[in-house]
N, C-alpha and C positions, 0 to 999 in steps of 0.2 A: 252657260255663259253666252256664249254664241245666238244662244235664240233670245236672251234676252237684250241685247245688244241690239239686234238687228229690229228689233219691236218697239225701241225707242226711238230707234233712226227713221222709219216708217210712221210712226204715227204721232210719236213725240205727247202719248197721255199717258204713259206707265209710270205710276205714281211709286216713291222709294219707298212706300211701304210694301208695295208691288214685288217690286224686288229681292226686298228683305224675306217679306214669305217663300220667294223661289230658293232663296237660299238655305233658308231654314228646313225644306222639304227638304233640297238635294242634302245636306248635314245632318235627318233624321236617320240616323241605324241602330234604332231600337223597332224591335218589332214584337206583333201579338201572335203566337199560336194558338189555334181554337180546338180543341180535345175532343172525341166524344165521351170519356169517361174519365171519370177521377182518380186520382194514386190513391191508394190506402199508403204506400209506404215509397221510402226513397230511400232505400238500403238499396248498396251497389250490388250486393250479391242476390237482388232478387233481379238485376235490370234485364234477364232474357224472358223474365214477363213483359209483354209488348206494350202494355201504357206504362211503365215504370221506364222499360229503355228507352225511349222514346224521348223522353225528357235526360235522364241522367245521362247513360252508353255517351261514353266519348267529349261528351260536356263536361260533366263535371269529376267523373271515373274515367281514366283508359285504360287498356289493355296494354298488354305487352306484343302483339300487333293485330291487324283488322284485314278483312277483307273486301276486299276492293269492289264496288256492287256493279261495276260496269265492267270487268274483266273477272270475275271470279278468282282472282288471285291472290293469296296471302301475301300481305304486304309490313314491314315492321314499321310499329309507332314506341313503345317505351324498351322494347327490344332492338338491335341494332343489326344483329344477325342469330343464327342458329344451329348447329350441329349436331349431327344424330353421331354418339358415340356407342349402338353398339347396346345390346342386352338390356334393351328399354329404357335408357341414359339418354337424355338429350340436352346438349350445353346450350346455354343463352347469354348471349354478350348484350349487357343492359348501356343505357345511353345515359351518357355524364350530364352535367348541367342540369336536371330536370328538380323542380323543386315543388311540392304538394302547396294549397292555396294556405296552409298555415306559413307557410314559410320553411318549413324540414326539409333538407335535402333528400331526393328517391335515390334506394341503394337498395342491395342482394336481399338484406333483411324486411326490407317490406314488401316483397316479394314472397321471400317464405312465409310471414306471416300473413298475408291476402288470401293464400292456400291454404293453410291451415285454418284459418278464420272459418274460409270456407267449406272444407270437409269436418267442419269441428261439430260434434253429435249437437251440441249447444245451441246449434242456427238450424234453424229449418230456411239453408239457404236453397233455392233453386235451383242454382247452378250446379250443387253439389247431383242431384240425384239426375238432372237431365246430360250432364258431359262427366262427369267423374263417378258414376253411381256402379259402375260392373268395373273396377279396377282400385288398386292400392297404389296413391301416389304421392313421393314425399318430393320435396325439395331442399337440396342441400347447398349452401354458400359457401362458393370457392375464395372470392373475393370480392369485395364492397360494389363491383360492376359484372359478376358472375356470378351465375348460378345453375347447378343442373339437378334437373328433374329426372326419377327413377319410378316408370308405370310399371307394372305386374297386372296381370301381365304385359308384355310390351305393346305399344301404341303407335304403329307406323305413322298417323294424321298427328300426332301430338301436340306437334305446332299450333294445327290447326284447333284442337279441342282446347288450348291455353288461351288462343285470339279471344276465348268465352271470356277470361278470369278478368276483373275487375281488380285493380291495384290499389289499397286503401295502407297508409300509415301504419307502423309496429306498432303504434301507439291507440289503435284502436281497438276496444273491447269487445271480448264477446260476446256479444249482444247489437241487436239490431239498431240502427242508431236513426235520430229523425236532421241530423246536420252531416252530410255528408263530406268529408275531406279529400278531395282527389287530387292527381298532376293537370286533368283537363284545364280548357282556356276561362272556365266560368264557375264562378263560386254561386250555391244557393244562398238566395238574400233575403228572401220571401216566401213563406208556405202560410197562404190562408186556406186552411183544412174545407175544402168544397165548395171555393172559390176561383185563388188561383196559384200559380207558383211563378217565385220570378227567377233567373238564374243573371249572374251580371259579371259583365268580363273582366280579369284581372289584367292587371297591369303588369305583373310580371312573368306571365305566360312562357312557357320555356319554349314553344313550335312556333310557325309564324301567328301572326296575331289575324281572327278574323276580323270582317268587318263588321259584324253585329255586336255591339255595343249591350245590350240589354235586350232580353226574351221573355216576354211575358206568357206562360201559359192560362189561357182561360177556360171553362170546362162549360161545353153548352149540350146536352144531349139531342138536339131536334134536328135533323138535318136541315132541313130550312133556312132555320137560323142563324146556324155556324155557316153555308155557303153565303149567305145575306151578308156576315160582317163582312167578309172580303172584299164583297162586291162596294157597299157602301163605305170601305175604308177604315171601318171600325178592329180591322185583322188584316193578317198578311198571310197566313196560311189554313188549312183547311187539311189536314191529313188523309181522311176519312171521310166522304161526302157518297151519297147513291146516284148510280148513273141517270134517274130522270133528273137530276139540277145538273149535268152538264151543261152547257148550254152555251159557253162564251170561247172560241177557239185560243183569243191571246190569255184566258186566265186557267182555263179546266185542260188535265192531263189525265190519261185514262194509260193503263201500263199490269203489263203482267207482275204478280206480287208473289211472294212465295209460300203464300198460308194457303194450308188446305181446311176444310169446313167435314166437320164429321159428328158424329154422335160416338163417345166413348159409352160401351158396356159394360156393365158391373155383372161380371159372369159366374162369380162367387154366390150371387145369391137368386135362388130360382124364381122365374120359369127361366131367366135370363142362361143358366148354364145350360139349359137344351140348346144345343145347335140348331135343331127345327124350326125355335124362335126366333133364333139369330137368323135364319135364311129369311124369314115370315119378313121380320122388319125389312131386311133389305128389299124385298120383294113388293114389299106395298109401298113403296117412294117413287113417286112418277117425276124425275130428277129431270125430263124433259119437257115438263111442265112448269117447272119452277124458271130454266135460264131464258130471257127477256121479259120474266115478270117481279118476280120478288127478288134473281138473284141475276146480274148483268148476263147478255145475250154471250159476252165474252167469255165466261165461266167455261171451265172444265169438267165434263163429270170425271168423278176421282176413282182409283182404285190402287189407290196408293195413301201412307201417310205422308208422302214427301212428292214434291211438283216432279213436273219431266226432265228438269233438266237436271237432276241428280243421278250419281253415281250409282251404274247397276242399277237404273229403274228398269222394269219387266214389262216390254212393247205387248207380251204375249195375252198380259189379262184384261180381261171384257167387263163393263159394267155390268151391276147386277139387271136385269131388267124387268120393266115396271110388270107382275105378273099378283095382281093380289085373288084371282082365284087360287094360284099356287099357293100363297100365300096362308089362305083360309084352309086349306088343304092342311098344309105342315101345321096350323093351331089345334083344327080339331084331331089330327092322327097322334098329335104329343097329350091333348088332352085325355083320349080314349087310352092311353100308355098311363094315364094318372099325376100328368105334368099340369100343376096348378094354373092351367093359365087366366084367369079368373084374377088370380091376385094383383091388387094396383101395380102399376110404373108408373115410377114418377120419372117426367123428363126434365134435368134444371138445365134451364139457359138463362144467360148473360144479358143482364139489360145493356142494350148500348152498344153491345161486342161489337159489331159492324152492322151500314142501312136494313132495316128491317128484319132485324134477329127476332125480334119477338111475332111478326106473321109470318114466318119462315116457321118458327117454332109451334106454331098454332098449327099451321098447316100439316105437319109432320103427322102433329096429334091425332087430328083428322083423319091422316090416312091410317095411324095402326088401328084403331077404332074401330075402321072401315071392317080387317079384316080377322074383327074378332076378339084383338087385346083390349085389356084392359089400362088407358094412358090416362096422366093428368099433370100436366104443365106446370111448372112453378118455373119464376124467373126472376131472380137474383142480383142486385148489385157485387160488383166485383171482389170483394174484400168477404162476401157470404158465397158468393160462388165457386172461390178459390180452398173452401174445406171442403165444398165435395166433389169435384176434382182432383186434388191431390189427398195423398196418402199423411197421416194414417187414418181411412175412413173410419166411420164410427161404427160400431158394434152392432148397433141394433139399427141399423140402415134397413129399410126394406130395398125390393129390385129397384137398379135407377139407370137409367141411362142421362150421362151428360151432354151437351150440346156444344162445343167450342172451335175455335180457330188452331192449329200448328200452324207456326212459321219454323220454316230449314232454309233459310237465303246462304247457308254457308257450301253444300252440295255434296257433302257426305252422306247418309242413312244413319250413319252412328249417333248424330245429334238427333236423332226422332226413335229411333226402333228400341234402341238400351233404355230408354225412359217412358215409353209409352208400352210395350209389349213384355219385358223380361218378366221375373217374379219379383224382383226385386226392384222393377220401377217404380218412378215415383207416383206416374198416374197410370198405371198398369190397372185394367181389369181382367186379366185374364194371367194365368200362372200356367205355361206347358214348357217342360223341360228339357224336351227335344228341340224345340222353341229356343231356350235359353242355351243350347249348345253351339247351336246353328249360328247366333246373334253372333254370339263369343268368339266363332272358330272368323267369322268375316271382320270381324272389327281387330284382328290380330294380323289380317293378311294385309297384300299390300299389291300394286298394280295391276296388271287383269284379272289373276283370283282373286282380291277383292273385288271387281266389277261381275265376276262368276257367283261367286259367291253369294250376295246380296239376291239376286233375283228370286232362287227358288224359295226366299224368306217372305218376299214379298208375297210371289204367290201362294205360302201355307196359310198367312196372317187375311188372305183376302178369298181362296178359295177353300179349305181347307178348316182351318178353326172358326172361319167367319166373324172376324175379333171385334169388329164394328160396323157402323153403317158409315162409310163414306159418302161422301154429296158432290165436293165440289171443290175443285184448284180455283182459287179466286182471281177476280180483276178489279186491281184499284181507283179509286179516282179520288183528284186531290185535286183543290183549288188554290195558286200562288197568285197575290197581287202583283200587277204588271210593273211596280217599282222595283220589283227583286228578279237576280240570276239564280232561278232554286228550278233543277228539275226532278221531280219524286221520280224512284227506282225501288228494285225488288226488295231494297230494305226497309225503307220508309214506313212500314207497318210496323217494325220492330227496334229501329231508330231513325233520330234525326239530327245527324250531326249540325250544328252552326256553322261549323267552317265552311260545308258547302254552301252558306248562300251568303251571296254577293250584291251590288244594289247596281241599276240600272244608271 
């Protein structure tokens, strides 16, 4: 107002149409998100898949509470407090006043039902086998704002593995649903299936009310192009962009993120169950050839499924290094042993998954090629890439290794290790049951033997069984239009809340 006051008074040519458009700007709080890949689904219990939460997590689902991504701290939203009573019991005082976008009041019993939804054989929900999948947990209603949860065995983080659970209506059926009903501040209003999705603010929101009015998500796969709208105005965000368009300091943020980049192994089916093999891959990746070219110079090599700043990460283990006459070595010594290495691999990766997944992927190929294997590339949209990835693989699968992203922004192990490595995980390739004792005996303990505990896991899963080919702790970059108060953080690959952005 101020500036435009003062521009009249100076020049006395700012015409009221002049004006009216500055006001119509500063009064626009609707804004575009631009995606790199499309939802197949917006069921709240798949949203710890990362283009799924992204959009829904906290929008239009909440938890019963969240973690805080600039302090790492559990913090309550549809929970109010929490009490550990004891023999793997733990109470939760729920918050009055909260009402779902139909109108129903939230109470004890949709609650129960969220959990059960969840764990229910019926859903192949996500959440069930990545945070609840090595444990028996019911929840029982004490009263219409109470309710306590009983794990088996017991779960010192509990809190922390519920922050996962997504709260949906008693009233919702078992089955996957495409209108999703949450307490969040934004109802879905809009899904043009590979297009775009709209979510739009409710009026009777029970938290404070943000200021973004209406979110449009758009889906552009090109990096280019999706940095471009922002810049021309055509978007306000950019999630997901490659570090050569950075380019602009008031618009481009670059920020450590909490996905790590790996190749999962399918160890079930051979040559892939020789360890020889598994040493060969790791050994023919020249991981310091890739950071400033295909994957940001900020990258980490990994030897870990979870970033460093997680609980009982292991300072101790070295990346594999790049050694592909070793390499060639352990193919032809397994092969003269009568280990088929001859037979194809097929490697699937994710179209879109982050900048330049698919020459990353070619490149990969390249190297095992180089020393000896047999590899051949197939690359996926997201809704065909998530069957081979997750269980239950199919039967007559030949050897495969898949290509994907983990995020752990929460900074346990137990959200990564119980669903990627047990026997019973959900994208487990590998079954060792000394392995699955180990996971078990750490995810039960609790302050520094749990921080004990956890390491010499890491180093079996990395020196030892050789469960995968790790690459890379990633670095994000994201473009915000300069009209908005939005800074990306370690979660923003895996959600994007509304409430945190504000308008300039």
């Amino acid at each position: 107002m101020k500036k435009i006051t003062t521009s009249l008074l100076v020049t006395g040519t700012v015409s009221i149409a002049t004006m009216m458009a500055g006001y119509a700007h500063a009064a626009n709080t609707d804004i575009k998100i631009v995606l790199n890949e499309e939802l197949e689904l917006v069921e709240p219990c798949m949203a710890s898949q990362s283009n799924i939460g992204r959009v829904i997590l906290q929008n239009v689902s909440e938890t019963l509470a969240t973690v805080n991504p600039g302090y790492g701290t559990l913090e309550p939203r549809l929970a109010t407090s929490w009490e550990d009573l004891g023999d793997g019991k733990w109470r939760f005082n729920l918050r009055k006043g909260v009402t779902f976008s139909d109108g129903t009041s939230f109470t004890a019993a949709d609650v129960k039902h969220s959990l059960e939804r969840t764990l229910s054989d019926k859903l192949s929900c996500e959440l069930k086998a990545r945070y609840f999948g090595n444990m028996e947990l019911t929840a029982n209603i004490v009263d219409d704002y109470t309710v306590d949860f009983t794990a088996k065995p017991a779960q010192p983080i509990l809190p922390l593995l519920l922050s996962a659970l997504t709260i949906v209506p008693e009233e919702t059926p078992i089955e996957f649903t495409r209108k999703p009903i949450g307490t969040g501040a934004y109802v879905l209003s809009e899904w043009n299936v590979g297009q775009s999705i709209v979510l739009k603010r409710r009026d009777d929101y029970w938290g404070k009310m943000p200021e973004v009015t209406k979110a449009t998500y758009l889906f552009r796969s090109d990096d280019a192009v999706r940095a471009a709208m922002v810049e021309t105005g055509e978007a306000d965000i950019v999630p997901q962009m490659s570090e050569e368009l950075v380019n602009n300091a008031e618009t481009d943020f670059a920020y450590l993120n909490s996905e790590t980049t790996y190749l999962r192994i399918d160890q079930f089916v051979e040559p892939l169950g020789d360890v020889r093999i598994r040493k060969a891959l790791n050994l023919a990746v020249d991981r310091e050839a890739f950071l400033g070219t295909l994957v940001p110079e900020g990258a980490v090599i990994a030897t870990h499924m979870v970033p460093p700043s997680t609980l009982g990460w292991n300072r101790d283990l070295k990346p594999w290094p790049f050694d592909p006459e070793e390499a060639k070595r352990l193919v032809k010594e397994a092969k003269a042993d009568g280990v088929n290495v001859d037979r194809q691999i097929t490697l699937i990766g994710r179209t879109n998954n982050f900048p330049h997944a698919t020459e990353i992927n070619e490149a990969l190929t390249q190297m095992f090629n180089d020393v000896g294997l047999n590899v051949k590339l197939e690359m996926h949209e997201v809704a065909e890439w998530i069957g081979f990835y997750s269980k239950p693989f199919a039967e007559d699968r030949g050897p495969r290794m898949v290509m994907a992203q983990h995020d752990n922004s929460r900074g346990d192990p137990v959200f990564s290790m119980v669903w990627k490595y047990t026997c019973d995980g959900g994208q487990s390739g590998i079954c060792d049951k000394d392995l699955d004792v180990m996971i078990a005996k750490a995810a039960a303990a609790s302050g520094a033997e749990r921080v004990k505990l956890w390491k010499p896991i890491f180093a079996k899963v990395h020196n030892d069984l050789v469960a995968d080919v790790f690459l890379f702790h990633m670095v994000g970059f994201s473009r915000v239009s300069k009209r908005l108060n939005y800074e990306p953080n370690i979660s923003t690959n895996s959600e994007l809340p509304l409430e945190q952005i504000s308008f300039k």
